[in-house]
N, C-alpha and C positions, 0 to 999 in steps of 0.2 A: 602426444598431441590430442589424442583422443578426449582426456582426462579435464585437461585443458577447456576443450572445445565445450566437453560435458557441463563444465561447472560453468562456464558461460549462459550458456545457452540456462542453467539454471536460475543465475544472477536476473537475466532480461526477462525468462518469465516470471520471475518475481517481483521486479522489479515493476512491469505492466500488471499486474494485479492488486500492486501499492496504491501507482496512479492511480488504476480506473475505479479503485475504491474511492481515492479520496475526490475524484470525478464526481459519483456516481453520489458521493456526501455534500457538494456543490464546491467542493475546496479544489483549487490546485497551486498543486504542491509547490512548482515553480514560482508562483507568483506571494505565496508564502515564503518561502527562501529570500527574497527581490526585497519584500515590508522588512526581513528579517525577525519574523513570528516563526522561523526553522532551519536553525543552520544545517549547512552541507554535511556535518559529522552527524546529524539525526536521519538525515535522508538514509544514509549509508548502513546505519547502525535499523532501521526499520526494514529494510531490504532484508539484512540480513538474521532479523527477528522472521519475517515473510518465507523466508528459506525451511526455517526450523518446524514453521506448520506443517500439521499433517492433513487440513483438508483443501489441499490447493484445487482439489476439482471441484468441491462444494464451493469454494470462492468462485472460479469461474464462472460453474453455474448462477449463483447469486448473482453475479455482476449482468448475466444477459435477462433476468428477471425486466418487468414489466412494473413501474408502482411508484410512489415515492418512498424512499425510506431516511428515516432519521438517524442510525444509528449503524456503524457495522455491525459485522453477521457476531456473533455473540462466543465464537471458536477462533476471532482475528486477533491474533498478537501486538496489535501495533492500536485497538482500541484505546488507551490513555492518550498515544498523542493524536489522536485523530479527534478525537474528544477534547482536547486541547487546541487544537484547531480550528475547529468549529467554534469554539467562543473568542479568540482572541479575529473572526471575522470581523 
């Protein structure tokens, strides 16, 4: 169960550091899904690109930062569709 609960719990925080990126880029994601500019198979498939990084604290960190920013952090896997994104705004 442990193992379980593990990879859970690894899915949601990855899963909130997707969001509050594409937050934090003025996008969200839900409401891209809704226009249909990102289907439920990219959400899923970007979570689990988000899983395979290695700097999930550097992401944190960047997300409580102070500023505007135009671009994810430049180590974000999910940079093409987030950049994808942003122009089909």
């Amino acid at each position: 169960m442990t193992i379980v609960t593990d990879r859970t719990a690894k899915l949601r925080h990855h899963a909130a550091l997707l969001d509050d990126t594409a937050s934090r880029l003025g996008m969200d994601l839900q409401e891209a899904a809704i226009r249909g500019a990102l289907k439920f198979d990219e959400i899923s498939e970007a979570v689990l690109r988000c899983t395979t990084c290695s700097e999930p604290e550097a992401c944190a960190h960047w997300l409580k930062e102070e500023g505007v920013v135009v671009a994810a952090p430049h180590y974000c896997r999910n940079t093409k569709l987030l950049k994808r994104l942003q122009g089909a705004q």
